[in-house]
N, C-alpha and C positions, 0 to 999 in steps of 0.2 A: 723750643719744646712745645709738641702740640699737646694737646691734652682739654678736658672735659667734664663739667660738669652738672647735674640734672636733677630737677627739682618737678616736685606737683605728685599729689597722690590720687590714687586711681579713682574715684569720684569726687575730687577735685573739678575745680574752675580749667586747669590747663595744664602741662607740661612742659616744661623747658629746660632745652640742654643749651649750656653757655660754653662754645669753642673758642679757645683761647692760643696765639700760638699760629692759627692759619694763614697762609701766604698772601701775597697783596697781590694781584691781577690773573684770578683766577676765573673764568669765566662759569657761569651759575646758570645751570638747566632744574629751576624749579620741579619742571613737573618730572623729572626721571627721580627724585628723593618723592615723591608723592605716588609712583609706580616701585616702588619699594614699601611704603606705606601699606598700600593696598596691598599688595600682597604678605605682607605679614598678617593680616586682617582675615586672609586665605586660609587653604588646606582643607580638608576634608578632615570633620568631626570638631569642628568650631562650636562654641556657641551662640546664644543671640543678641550676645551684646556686639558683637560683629555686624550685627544687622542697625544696628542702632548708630554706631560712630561709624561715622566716612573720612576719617583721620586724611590733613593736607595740612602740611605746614606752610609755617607764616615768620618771616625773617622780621627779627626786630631790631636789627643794627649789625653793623658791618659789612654792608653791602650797600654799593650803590649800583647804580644803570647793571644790574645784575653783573656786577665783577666785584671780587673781595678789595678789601681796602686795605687790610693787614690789620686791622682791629679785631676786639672780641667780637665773636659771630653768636649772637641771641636766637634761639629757634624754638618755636614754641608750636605747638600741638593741641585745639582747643577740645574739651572731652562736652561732647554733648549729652552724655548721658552722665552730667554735673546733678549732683543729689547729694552730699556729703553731709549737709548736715542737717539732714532729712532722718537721717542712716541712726540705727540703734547700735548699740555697742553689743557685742559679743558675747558671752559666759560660758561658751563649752568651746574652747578652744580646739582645733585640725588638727588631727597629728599629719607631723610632717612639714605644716608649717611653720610661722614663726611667731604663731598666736601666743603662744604660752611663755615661751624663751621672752619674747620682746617684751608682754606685760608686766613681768618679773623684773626684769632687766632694770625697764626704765617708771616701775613701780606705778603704772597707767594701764589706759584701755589698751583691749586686744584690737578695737578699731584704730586706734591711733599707730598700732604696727602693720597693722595688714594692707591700711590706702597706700602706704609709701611704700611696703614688701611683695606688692604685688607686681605680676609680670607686666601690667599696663606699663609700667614706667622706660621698658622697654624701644617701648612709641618712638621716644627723642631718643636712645639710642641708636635707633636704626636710621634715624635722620642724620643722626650726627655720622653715623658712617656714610650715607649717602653725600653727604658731603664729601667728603673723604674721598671716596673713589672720585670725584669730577678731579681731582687732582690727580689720582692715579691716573687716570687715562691719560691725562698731558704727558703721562713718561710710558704709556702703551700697555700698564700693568691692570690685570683684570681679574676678578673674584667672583665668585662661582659657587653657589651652593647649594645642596641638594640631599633629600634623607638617602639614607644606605641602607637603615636595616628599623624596623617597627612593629613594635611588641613581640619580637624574638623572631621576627621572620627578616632571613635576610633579602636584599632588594638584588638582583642581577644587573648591576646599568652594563645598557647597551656601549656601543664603540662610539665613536665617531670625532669630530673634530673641535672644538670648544662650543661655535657655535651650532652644530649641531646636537649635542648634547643640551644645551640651553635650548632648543626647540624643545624637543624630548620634554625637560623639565615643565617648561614652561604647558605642555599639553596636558602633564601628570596631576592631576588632583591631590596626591601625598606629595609631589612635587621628588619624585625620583628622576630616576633616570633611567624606567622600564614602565612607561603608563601600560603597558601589557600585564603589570601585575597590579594594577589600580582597583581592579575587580574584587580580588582574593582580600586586600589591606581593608576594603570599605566594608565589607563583610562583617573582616572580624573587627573593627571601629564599631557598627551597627551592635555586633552581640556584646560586645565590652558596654555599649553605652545602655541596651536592655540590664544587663545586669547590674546596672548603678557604678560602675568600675571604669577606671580608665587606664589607657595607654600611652609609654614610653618609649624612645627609642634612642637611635644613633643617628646622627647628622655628619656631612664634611662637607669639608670649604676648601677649593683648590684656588691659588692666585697664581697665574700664569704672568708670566714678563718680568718678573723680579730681577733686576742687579745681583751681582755679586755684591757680600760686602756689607747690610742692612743688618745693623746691631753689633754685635761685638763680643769678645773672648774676654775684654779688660776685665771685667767686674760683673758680681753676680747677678746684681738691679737692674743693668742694660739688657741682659742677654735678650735675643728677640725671642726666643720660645719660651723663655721665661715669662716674657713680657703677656705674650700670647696665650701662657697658659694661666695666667691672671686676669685676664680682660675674658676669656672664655669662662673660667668658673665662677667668674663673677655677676655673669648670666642665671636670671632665675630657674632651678629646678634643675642644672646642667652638674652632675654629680662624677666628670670624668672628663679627661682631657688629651688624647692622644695627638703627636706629629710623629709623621710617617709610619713605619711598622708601630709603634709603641709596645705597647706589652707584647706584641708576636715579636717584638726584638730580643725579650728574654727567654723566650723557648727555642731561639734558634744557634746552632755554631755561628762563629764571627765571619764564616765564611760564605755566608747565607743572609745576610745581615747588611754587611760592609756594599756600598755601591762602587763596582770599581773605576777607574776614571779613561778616557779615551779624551784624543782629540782630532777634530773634524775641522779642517780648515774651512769649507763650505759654511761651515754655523758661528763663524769669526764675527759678524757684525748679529748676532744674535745677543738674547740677556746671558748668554751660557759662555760667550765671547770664544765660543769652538770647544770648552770642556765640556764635553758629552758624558753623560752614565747612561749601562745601559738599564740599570733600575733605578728608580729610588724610593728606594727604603729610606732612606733620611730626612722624608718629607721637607727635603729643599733646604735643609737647615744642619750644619755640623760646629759644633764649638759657638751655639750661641747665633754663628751669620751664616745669613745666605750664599749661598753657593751656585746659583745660576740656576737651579733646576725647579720646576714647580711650587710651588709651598702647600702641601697636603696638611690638613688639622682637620681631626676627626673628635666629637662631642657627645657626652650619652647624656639625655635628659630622661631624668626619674616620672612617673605617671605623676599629670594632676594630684594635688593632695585634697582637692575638694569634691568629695567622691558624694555622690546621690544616695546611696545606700553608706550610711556614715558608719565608721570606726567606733570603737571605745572610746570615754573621752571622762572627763571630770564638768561637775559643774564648780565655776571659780568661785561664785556664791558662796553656794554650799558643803561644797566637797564632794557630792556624792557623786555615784558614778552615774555617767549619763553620756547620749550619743553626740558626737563631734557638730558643729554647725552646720547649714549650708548654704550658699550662698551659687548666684547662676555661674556658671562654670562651664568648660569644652569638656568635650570627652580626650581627644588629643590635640596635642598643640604643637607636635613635633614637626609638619610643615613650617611653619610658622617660628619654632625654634632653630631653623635653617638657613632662614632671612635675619633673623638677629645675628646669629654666629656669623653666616657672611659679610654682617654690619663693621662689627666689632673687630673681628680681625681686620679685613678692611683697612680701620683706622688706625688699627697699632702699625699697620703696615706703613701707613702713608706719613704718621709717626716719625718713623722709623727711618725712613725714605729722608724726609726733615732732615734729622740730625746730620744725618749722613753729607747732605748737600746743603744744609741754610733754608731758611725760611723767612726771609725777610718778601721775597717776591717770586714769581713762577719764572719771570724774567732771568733772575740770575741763579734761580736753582737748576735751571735747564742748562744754563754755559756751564755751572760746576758737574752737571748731568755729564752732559758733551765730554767734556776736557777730562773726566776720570774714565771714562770711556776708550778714550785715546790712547791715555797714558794706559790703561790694561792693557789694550790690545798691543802697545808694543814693549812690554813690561818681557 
C-alpha cells in the first residue's frame, strides 16, 4: 500500500512528506521533482514570496546511489523564508479560511491553524507526486496538467499530440493549453489584483498509458475515482471535483453520455489492449477501474481567501466587528493548482498501479506488469 504523509507549517523550519509503501529499485532523477517544484512556484499572478524560496528537495532516507530501497522515503523541502516564531498571532480572522473554525476547534491561535492550513504544505505534496511519476514512467504512464478555464473565461486548448501540447503549456504563463490567450487572462489577473480581489478557476489532469483494471468495483474505499476524488478535494481551496463529463453527464440522455466500445486489432499491444471508444466521456474510469482510455480529472479552486481589500470579519478579542487580516498573498494561484492536482493524482495513480501488481520491487512488478498483459490480450 503506498500512501503519505506531511508535516512542517508554512513558516516553519521545513516540510516533509514521509512515503511509505514505495518500491525498491526504482531509479531517482532528483532534479525532474525540482522541475515540478519550480514550477508550482510559477504561473502568472503569483506573489513575492515566490521570489524569496527556490524550493529543491532533499531525500532523507530511502534512497541509496539514487535507486529506492523499498524503505520509508523521507523528503523534505527547506522554507527560507523561516520566521514562525517571529510571526504575531491573528485576531481578525479570513473569511473563507480556516482562521476561525480551527481557533474554536482546537480552542488556540489562529496562527497556530493557518501555518499548517496553508497551501505552502503543498510543497511536499508535489514531491511526493513527483516521485510517483519516476515510477509511472517505468510502465509508460504519463500525467499532464494544465488550467481550462480562469476567472469564468473559458481557455480554448489547442490540438495536438501529448507532447505537443506539453510545449504549448509549458510556453503559456497561466500554463493552458492556448498561450494565445495569455494576453486577455494577465489583463484580467492585473485588474482583479488593482482591485484588492482575486481569482479562481478550473484545472485538469489527463494520465495517458493507463492499464485496464486500476482499482476496483469490490468495495466503496478502493474505488479509484473515489480514491481520486479524495486526494483532489483534499487539495487546498479545491471546492469541486470532476472525471470525465461529470456534471454535463447529468444534463445529458444516456445516449450521449455512454462511450460506446469498438475494437481495433492494430491497438492490441496498446494500454487499451484494442478496446477503442470513440469518446470518452468516462474519464477513463467506469465501476471504480480503469478501462484503458485516458484518465481525465477536472478541479475547481475557489479565489484566494486572503484578499487586499479585506472582508467583514470580527475581532476575537473584542467582538466587534472589524476587517479580516492580511497577510502577503497571490492574486491567482490556479497555474500553480495545476501542478499540485497533476501531483496528486499522480500518486493515487501509481498507488493504485501498486496494489494491482505488488510493490515490493520495480523488478517484479514489471513481470506481474508483463504476464497480466499477456493473459488480457488472449483472455
Amino acid at each position: 500500500m503506498l500512501r503519505y504523509w506531511t508535516a512542517g507549517e508554512s513558516h516553519g523550519k521545513t516540510l516533509i512528506a514521509l512515503v511509505d509503501g514505495f518500491p525498491a529499485g526504482v531509479p531517482i532523477e532528483i532534479n525532474s521533482i525540482n522541475v515540478e517544484l519550480r514550477r508550482r512556484q510559477g504561473g502568472y499572478g503569483r506573489g513575492g514570496r515566490q521570489r524569496i524560496e527556490a524550493d529543491s528537495v532533499e531525500f532523507l532516507t530511502g534512497i541509496w546511489h539514487d535507486t529506492t530501497l523499498g524503505s520509508p522515503i523521507a523528503l523534505q523541502v527547506v522554507n527560507k523564508d523561516y520566521k514562525l516564531e517571529r510571526l504575531d498571532d491573528l485576531v481578525r480572522p479570513r473569511p473563507g479560511h480556516g482562521d476561525l473554525t480551527g481557533a474554536i476547534k482546537y480552542l488556540g491561535s489562529v496562527r497556530g491553524i493557518l501555518e499548517r492550513a496553508s497551501a505552502r504544505e503543498t510543497t511536499v505534496r508535489v514531491a511526493a507526486g513527483g516521485l510517483a511519476k519516476q515510477l509511472l514512467g517505468e510502465f509508460g504512464i504519463r500525467a499532464f496538467g494544465y488550467v481550462a478555464e480562469l476567472g469564468g473565461i473559458k481557455i480554448v486548448p489547442q490540438p495536438g499530440t501529448l507532447k505537443e501540447q506539453r510545449k504549448l503549456r509549458d510556453e503559456s504563463e497561466i500554463y493552458s493549453l492556448n498561450p494565445a490567450q495569455d494576453g486577455e487572462l494577465k489583463d484580467l489577473i492585473d485588474r482583479i489584483g488593482r482591485d484588492g480581489d482575486t481569482l479562481g478557476g478550473i484545472v485538469e489532469v489527463r494520465v495517458e498509458g493507463i492499464p485496464f483494471g486500476l482499482g476496483t468495483h469490490a468495495q466503496w474505499d478502493r474505488k479509484l475515482d473515489g480514491r481520486l476524488a479524495q486526494a483532489v478535494m483534499a487539495v487546498q481551496a479545491i471546492k469541486g471535483v470532476e472525471i470525465g463529463l461529470g456534471f454535463e453527464a447529468a444534463r445529458r440522455p444516456g445516449s450521449q453520455v455512454h462511450d460506446p466500445i469498438h475494437y481495433d486489432e492494430s491497438q492490441k499491444n496498446t494500454s487499451c489492449l484494442g478496446y477503442t471508444r470513440p469518446t470518452n466521456n468516462a474519464g477513463g474510469l467506469e465501476a471504480g477501474m480503469t478501462n484503458g482510455q485516458p484518465l481525465v480529472v477536472r478541479a475547481a479552486k475557489k479565489p484566494i481567501s486572503t484578499l487586499r481589500k479585506p472582508l467583514e470579519s470580527v475581532n476575537l478579542d473584542t467582538k466587534a466587528p472589524d476587517t479580516a487580516s492580511y497577510e502577503r498573498s497571490d492574486i491567482c494561484a490556479v497555474p500553480a493548482a495545476s501542478v499540485i492536482v497533476e501531483n496528486v493524482v499522480a500518486f493515487e495513480v501509481a498507488a493504485a498501479l501498486i496494489d494491482k501488481f505488488g510493490g515490493d520491487s520495480l523488478a517484479e512488478m514489471k513481470a506481474r506488469y508483463e504476464l497480466f498483459l499477456k493473459m488480457a490480450r488472449e483472455r
